[in-house]
N, C-alpha and C positions, 0 to 999 in steps of 0.2 A: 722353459721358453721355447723345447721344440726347435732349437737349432742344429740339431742332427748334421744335417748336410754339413753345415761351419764347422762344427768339431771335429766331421770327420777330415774335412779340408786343412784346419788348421793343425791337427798330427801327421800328416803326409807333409805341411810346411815345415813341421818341425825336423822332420826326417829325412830331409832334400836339401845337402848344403848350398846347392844353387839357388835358392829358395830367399836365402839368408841373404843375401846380395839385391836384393829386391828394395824399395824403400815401402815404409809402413801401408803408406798410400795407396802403393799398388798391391802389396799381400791383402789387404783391404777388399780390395775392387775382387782379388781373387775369391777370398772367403764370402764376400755378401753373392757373386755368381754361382757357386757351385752352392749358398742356402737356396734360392731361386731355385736351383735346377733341380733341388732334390725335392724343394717340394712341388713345383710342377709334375715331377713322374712320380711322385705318388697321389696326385690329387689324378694324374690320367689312368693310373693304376686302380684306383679306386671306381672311375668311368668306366672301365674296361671290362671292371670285375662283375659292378651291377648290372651291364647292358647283358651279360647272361648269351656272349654270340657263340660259347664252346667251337672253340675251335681257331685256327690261325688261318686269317681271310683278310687279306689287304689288297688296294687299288693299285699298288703296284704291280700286282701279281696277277692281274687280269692280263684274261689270254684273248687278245684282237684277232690272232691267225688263222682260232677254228670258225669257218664260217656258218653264223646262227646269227647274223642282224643285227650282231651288236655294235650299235652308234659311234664309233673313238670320239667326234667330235664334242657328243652330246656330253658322256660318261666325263669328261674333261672337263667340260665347261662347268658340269654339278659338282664334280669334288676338289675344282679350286674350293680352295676355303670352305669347300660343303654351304657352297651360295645356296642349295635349296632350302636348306636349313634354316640357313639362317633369313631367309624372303619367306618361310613358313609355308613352302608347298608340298606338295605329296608326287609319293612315285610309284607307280606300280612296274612290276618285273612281271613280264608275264609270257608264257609260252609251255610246251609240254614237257612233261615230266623227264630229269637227269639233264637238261639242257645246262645247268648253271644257276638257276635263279637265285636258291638259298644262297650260295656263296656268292656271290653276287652280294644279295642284299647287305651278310656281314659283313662282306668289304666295304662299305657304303656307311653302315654303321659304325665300323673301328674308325674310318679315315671322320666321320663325324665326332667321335671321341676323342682322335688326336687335335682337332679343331676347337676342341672345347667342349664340346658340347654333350650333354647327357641321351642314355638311349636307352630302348629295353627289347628283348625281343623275344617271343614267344611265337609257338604254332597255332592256329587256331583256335585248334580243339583245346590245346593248352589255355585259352584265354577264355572259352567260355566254359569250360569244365573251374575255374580260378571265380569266374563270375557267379556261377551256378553256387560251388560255397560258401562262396562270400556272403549271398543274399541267407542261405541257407544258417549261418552261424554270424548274421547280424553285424556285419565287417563290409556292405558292400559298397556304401559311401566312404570308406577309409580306401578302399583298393579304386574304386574309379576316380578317387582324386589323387592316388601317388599315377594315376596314368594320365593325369589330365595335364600333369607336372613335368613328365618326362620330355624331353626337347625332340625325339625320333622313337615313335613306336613302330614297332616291325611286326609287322604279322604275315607269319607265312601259312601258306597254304592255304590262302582266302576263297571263301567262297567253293570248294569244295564239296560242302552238302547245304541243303537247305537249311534253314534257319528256322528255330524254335522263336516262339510267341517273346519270352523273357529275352532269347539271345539278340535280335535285333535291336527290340527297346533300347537293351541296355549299352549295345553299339552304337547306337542312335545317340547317346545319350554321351559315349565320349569324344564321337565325332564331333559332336556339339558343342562341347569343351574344347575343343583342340581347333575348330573351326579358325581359320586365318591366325592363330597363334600360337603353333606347334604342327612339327611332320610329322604327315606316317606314310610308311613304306609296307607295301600289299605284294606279295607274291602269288601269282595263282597261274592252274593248269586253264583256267577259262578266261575268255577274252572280254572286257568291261561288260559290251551290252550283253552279256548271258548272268550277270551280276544280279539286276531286279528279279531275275524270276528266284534264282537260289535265296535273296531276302525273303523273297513272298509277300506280307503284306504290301499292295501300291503305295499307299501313301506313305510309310514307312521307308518303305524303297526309295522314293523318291526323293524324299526328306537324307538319307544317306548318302546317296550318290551326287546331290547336289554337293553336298557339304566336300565328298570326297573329289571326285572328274574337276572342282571348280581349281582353276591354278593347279593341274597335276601333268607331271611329266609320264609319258611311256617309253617302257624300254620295252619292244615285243623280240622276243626269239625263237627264232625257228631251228630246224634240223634235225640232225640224231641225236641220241642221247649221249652224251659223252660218256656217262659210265658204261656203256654197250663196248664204245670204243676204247677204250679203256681196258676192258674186261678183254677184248678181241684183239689188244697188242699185248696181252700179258697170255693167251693163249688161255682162255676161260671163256664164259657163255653167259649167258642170263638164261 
């Protein structure tokens, strides 16, 4: 029956003669909360594992002090509850390279995961190198519809290089899916409007970036690169 959590409750009951003093009713209410809780952290456990964000990045741990543009109001207002999520809008992080973005983003997607909610997140290059085999060994309807499924795609490093004839298509194509009824979270060294030319085809372009810009929040940041400073309080260099 998968009552884990209760059996493990109900041996700690047995083993706590304060425990004993209890009436039925409420050892009850004890053992059916601590089933609850155990399978809540393992169904978030399970969230955590498949969003693929390597690494420990939570919104608590976002740093307001150094200054690079970053919103407190805004950043508050999306990870109550991961309201963007769940209104089905998009975000893009965006500014120059070591600023923060990547971490950033996983924070954004772990506090979405303790929300409830499903994520995935890859690099770009990682998502069209995953697309490119897919079509290649006959898989590429099976994998554009576990992403069209996912509640927060995170693609970092967007827009980067130009874009292949098959690569936009086929972004074209989960943007389109996901259109008003799932997020995605874009990180990139370039600022929206340099977006179209890196797609390259116009009408393709165009067709994306509606789908994307429409209902999307920006977080732009500026500055140094943190890892520089970083590196320059630890008495190192780039």
């Amino acid at each position: 029956m998968r009552l884990r959590g209760m059996a493990e409750a109900f041996r700690e009951q047995q083993e706590d003669a304060a425990m004993q003093r209890l009436s039925f009713e409420e050892r009850l209410g004890l053992l059916i909360d601590r089933q609850w809780n155990w399978r809540a952290n393992r169904a978030l456990d399970r969230r955590l594992r498949n969003a693929r964000l390597q690494g420990p990045a939570c919104v608590e741990d976002i740093d307001f002090r150094t200054a690079r543009g970053l919103d407190r109001q805004l950043v508050r207002s999306l990870t109550t509850e991961s309201v963007w999520v769940r209104e089905h809008q998009n975000l893009f992080l965006l500014g120059p390279t070591g600023i923060g973005k990547t971490w950033l983003a996983r924070a954004l997607a772990q506090k979405a995961c303790r929300d409830g909610y499903t994520a995935y997140f890859t690099k770009a290059t990682e998502l069209f190198r995953d697309l490119a085999m897919a079509r290649a060994d006959g898989s590429l309807r099976k994998l554009l519809y576990r992403l069209s499924r996912v509640d927060v795609l995170i693609v970092d490093d967007w827009a980067m290089a130009p874009l292949a004839d098959g690569e936009r298509r086929e972004f074209l194509e989960i943007c389109d899916e996901r259109y008003q009824a799932r997020s995605m979270l874009l990180t990139s060294q370039l600022p929206v409007s340099a977006w179209h030319a890196q797609i390259g085809d116009p009408t393709v372009a165009d067709s994306i970036l509606d789908r994307l810009v429409h209902n999307a929040h920006r977080l732009e940041l500026s500055g140094e690169s943190l890892r520089k400073k970083r590196s320059s309080k630890s008495g190192g260099g780039e």
